[in-house]
C-alpha positions as CSV (number, residue, x, y, z in Angstrom):
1,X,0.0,0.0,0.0
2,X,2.5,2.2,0.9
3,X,4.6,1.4,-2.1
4,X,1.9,2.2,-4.4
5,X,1.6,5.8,-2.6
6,X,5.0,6.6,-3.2
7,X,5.1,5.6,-6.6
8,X,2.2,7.7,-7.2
9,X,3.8,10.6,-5.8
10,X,6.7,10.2,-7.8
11,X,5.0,9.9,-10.8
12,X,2.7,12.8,-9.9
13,X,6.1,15.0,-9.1
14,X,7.6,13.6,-12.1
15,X,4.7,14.7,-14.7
16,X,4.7,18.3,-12.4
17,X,8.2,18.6,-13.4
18,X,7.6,17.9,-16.8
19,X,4.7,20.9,-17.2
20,X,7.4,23.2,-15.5
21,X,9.9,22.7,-18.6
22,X,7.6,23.1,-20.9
23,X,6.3,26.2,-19.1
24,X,6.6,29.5,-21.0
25,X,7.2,31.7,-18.1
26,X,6.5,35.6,-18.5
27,X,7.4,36.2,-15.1
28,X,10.8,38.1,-13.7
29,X,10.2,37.3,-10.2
30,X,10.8,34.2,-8.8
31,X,8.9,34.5,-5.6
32,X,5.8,36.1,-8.0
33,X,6.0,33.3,-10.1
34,X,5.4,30.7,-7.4
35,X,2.7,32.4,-6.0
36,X,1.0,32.5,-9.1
37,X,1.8,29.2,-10.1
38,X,1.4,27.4,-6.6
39,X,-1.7,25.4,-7.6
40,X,-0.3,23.9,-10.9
41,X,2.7,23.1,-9.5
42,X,2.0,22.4,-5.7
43,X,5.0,20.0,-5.1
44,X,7.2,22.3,-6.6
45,X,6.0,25.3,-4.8
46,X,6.6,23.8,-1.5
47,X,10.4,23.6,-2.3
48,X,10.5,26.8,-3.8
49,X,8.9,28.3,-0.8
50,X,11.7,26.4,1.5
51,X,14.6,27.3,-0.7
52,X,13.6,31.1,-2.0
53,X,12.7,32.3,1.1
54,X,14.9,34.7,2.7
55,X,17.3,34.1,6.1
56,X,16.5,35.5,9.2
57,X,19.6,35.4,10.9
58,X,22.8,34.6,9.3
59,X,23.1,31.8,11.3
60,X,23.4,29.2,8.8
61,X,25.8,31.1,6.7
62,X,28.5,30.7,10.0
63,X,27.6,27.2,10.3
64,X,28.6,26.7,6.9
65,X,31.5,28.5,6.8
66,X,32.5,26.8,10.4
67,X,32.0,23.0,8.9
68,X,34.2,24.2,5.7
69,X,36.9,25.5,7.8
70,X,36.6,22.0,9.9
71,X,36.9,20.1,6.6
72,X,39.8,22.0,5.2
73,X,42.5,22.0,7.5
74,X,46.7,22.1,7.3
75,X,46.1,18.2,6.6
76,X,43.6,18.3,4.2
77,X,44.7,21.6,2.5
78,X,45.7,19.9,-1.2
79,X,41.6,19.4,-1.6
80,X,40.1,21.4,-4.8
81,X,37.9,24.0,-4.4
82,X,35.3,21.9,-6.4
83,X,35.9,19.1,-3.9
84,X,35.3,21.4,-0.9
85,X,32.2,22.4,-2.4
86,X,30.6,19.5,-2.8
87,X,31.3,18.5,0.9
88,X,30.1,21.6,2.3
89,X,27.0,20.9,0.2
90,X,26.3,17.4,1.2
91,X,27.2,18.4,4.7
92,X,24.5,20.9,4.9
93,X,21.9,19.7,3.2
94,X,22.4,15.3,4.0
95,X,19.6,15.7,6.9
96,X,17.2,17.4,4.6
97,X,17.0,14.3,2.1
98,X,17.4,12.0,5.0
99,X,16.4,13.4,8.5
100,X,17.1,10.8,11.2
101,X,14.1,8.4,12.4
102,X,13.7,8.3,16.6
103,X,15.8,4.9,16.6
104,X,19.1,6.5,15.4
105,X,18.4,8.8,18.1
C-alpha cells in the first residue's frame, strides 16, 4: 500500500516537473512566479517556498562557513575547491534528504 503511494507521488512529481519545462514563463520574479503558479505546481512550490525564502539570521551562513573551515585543514589543505564544495553541500543539506528516524536517536 504504501509502495503504491510513493510511486504515485513520484510519478505525480515527475509529470509536475515535466509541465514546469515546458512552461513558457513571463514572469521576472521568482517569488511572483510561485505564487502564481502554486496550484499547478503544488510539489514544486513547497520547495520553492523552502529554498527562495529569505534568512532571518545569518546563522546558517556561519555554520557553513565553520563545517568548511573543519573540513579543510593544514592536513587536508591539497583538496580542490570543487571538492570542498561538494562536501560543504552534502554536509548541509544530508539531513534534509534523510532526516534521522527516533531509533538512530
Amino acid at each position: 500500500m504504501a509502495s503504491e503511494t510513493l510511486s504515485s507521488l513520484s510519478t505525480e512529481i515527475d509529470s509536475e516537473i515535466a509541465s514546469y519545462l515546458n512552461f513558457k514563463c513571463i514572469e521576472d520574479n521568482p517569488l511572483d512566479f510561485w505564487k502564481q503558479n502554486e496550484n499547478v505546481f503544488p510539489n514544486m512550490a513547497v520547495t520553492a517556498r523552502t529554498y527562495l525564502c529569505a534568512s532571518v539570521a545569518s546563522v546558517p551562513v556561519e555554520e557553513m562557513f565553520s563545517s568548511t573551515g573543519l573540513m579543510v585543514n593544514i592536513k587536508r589543505s591539497s583538496m580542490s575547491p570543487s571538492r570542498v564544495s561538494i562536501l560543504s553541500f552534502v554536509h548541509d543539506n544530508y539531513s534534509k534528504f534523510y532526516p534521522l528516524s527516533a531509533a538512530d536517536s
